[in-house]
C-alpha positions in Angstrom: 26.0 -31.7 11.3 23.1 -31.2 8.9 21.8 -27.5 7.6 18.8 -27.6 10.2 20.6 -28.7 13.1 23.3 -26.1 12.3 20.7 -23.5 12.1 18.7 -24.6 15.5 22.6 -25.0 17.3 23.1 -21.1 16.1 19.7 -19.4 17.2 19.3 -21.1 20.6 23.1 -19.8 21.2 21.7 -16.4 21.2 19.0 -17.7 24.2 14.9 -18.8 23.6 14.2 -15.4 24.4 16.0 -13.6 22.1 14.3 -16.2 19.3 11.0 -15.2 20.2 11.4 -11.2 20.7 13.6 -11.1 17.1 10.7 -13.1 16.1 13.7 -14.5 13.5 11.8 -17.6 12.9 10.2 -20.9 14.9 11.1 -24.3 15.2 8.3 -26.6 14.3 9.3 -30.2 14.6 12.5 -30.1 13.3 11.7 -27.4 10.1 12.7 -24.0 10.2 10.0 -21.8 9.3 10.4 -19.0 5.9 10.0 -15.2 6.9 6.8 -14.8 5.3 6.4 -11.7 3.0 3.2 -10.0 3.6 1.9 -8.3 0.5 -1.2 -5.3 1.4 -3.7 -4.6 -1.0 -6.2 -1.4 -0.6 -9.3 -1.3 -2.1 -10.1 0.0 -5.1 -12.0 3.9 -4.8 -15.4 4.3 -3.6 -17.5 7.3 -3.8 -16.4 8.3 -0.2 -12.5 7.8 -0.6 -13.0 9.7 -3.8 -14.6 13.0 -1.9 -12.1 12.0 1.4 -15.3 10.8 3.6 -14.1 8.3 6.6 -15.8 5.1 5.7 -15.4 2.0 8.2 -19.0 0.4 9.0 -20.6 1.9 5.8 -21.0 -1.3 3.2 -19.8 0.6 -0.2 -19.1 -1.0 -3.3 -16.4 0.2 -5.8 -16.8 2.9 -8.5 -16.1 2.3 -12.3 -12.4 3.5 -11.1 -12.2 1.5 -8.2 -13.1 -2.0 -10.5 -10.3 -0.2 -13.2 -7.2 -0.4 -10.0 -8.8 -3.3 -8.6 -8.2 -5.0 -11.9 -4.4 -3.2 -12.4 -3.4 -5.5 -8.7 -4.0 -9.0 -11.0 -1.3 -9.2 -12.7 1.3 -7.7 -10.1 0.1 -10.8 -8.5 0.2 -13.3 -11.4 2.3 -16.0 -10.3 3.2 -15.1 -7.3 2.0 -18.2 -4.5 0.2 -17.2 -1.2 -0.1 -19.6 1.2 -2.7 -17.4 3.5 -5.0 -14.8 1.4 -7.2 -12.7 4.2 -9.6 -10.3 3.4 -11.6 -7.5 5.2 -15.7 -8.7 5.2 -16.5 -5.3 3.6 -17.9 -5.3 0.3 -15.1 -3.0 -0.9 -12.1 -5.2 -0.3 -14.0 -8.8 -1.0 -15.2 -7.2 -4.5 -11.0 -5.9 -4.2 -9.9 -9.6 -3.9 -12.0 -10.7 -6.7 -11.2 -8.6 -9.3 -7.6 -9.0 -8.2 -8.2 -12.8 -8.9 -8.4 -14.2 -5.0 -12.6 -15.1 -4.8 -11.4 -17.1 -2.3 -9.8 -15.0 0.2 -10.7 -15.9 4.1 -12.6 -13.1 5.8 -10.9 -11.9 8.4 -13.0 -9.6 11.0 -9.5 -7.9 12.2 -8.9 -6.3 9.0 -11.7 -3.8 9.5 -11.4 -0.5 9.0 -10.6 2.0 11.9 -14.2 2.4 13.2 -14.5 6.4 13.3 -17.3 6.4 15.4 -19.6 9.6 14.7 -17.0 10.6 12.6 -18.0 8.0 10.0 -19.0 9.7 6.8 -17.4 12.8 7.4 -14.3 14.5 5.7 -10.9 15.4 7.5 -11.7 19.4 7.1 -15.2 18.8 8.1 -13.8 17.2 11.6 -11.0 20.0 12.3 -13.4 22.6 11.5 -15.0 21.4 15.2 -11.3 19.7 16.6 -8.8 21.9 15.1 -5.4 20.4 14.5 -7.1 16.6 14.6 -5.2 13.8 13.0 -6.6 10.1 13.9 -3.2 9.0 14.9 -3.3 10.7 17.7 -6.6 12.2 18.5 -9.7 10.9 20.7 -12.6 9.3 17.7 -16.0 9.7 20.0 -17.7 6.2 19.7 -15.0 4.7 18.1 -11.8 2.6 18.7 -9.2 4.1 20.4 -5.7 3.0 19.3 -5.2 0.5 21.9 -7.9 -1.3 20.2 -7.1 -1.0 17.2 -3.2 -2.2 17.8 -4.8 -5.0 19.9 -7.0 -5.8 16.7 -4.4 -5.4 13.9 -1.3 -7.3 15.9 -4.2 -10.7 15.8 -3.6 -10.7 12.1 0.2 -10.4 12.3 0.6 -12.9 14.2 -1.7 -15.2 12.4 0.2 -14.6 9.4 3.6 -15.0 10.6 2.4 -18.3 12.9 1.0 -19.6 9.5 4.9 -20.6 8.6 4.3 -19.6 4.6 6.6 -17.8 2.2 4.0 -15.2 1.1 0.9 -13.6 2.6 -1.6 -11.0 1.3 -4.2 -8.8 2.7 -6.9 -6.9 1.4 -8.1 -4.1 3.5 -8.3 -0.3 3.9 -6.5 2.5 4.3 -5.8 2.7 8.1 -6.3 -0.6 9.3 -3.6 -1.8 6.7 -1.3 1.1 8.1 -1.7 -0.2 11.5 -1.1 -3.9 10.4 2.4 -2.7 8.7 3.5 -0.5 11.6 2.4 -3.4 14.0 4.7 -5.5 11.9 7.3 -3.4 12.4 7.2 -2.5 15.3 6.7 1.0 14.9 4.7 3.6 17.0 1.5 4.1 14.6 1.8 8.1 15.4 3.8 7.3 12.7 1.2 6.5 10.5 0.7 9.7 8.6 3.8 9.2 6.9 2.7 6.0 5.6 -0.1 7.1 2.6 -1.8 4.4 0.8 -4.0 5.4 -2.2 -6.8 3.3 -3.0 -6.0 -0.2 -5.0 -2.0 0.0 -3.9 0.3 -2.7 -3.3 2.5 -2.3 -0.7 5.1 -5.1 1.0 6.6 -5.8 4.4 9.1 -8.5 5.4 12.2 -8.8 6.6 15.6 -7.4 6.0 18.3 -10.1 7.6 16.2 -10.9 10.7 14.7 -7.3 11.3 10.8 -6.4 9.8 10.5 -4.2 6.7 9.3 -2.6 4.3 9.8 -4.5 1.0 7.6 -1.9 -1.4 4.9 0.9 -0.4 2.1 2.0 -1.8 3.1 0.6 -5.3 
């Protein structure tokens, strides 16, 4: 019995079902599919990360610092080969990819930012001064997606990744909407999501350890 066969006869012991919710890997033909790394780039700083002002729909570019991390992500990708590079449409994280040495990247529209509604532009202390206590993990955003949406949104691009069958992925997004897509990858409530930090042009990794989802490296 060859190495594929003798990998297809021990999955489908275990049941289809079991295959599919493990999400351990897919039968295409008669090649098993890698577990694809996904690497997550965040954009280099703006002027509104710098001062803590929620930015989704506002177009910014980077500042002087922002091109300086942007520039540090190159060579922690040198050599490395993606078979799927996905990037946000906003300036920020297209002008990210570039400097970073992916031009190329497809635009993905799920990648987004959190839209924060009439919060956009506004700080953290500036919102609990009116919503005491407020958190976007697990507060209301007037105008703006609730987390349903935003886990609707975000699991799209997981599973386009992990259906693309490649050995490594990358992303480059934004602070939230690249917490979302890791917690969605593993599974996790994103309440938890506030105990996830990601500082502006970080590299962070999630995969798979044996057959479970990951975290590879965060917020490198």
């Amino acid at each position: 019995m060859n190495s594929v066969k003798a990998a297809e006869k021990g999955i489908w012991r275990f049941g289809r079902a079991a295959c599919w919710s493990l999400d351990i890997c897919r039968i295409l033909g008669r090649t098993l599919t890698a577990m694809t790394e996904l690497y997550l780039v965040r954009h280099g700083e703006t002027e509104w990360s710098k001062s803590g002002r929620h930015t989704s729909v506002t177009d910014l570019d980077l500042t002087d610092e922002g091109v300086r991390q942007a520039e540090a992500v190159r060579p922690k990708l040198a050599g490395l080969d993606f078979g799927l590079v996905l990037c946000s449409p906003r300036l920020r994280a297209r002008r990210t990819a570039a400097l970073a040495g992916f031009p190329d990247a497809i635009v993905d529209e799920d990648l987004v930012e959190w839209n924060y509604g009439t919060y956009e532009g506004r700080t953290s202390a500036e919102i609990r001064a009116e919503v005491p206590g407020w958190r976007i993990w697990n507060s209301p955003i007037p105008g703006g997606e609730t987390k349903v949406q935003v886990i609707a949104r975000l699991s799209e691009v997981v599973t386009r990744v992990r259906s693309a069958g490649v050995e490594r992925a990358l992303c480059f997004a934004h602070g939230h909407s690249l917490r979302v897509l890791a917690l969605c990858w593993l599974d996790i409530d994103i309440a938890r999501g506030q105990s996830f930090p990601l500082q502006t042009g970080s590299l962070s990794i999630v995969g798979y350890e044996k057959e479970s989802p990951a975290i590879v490296r965060w917020n490198a």
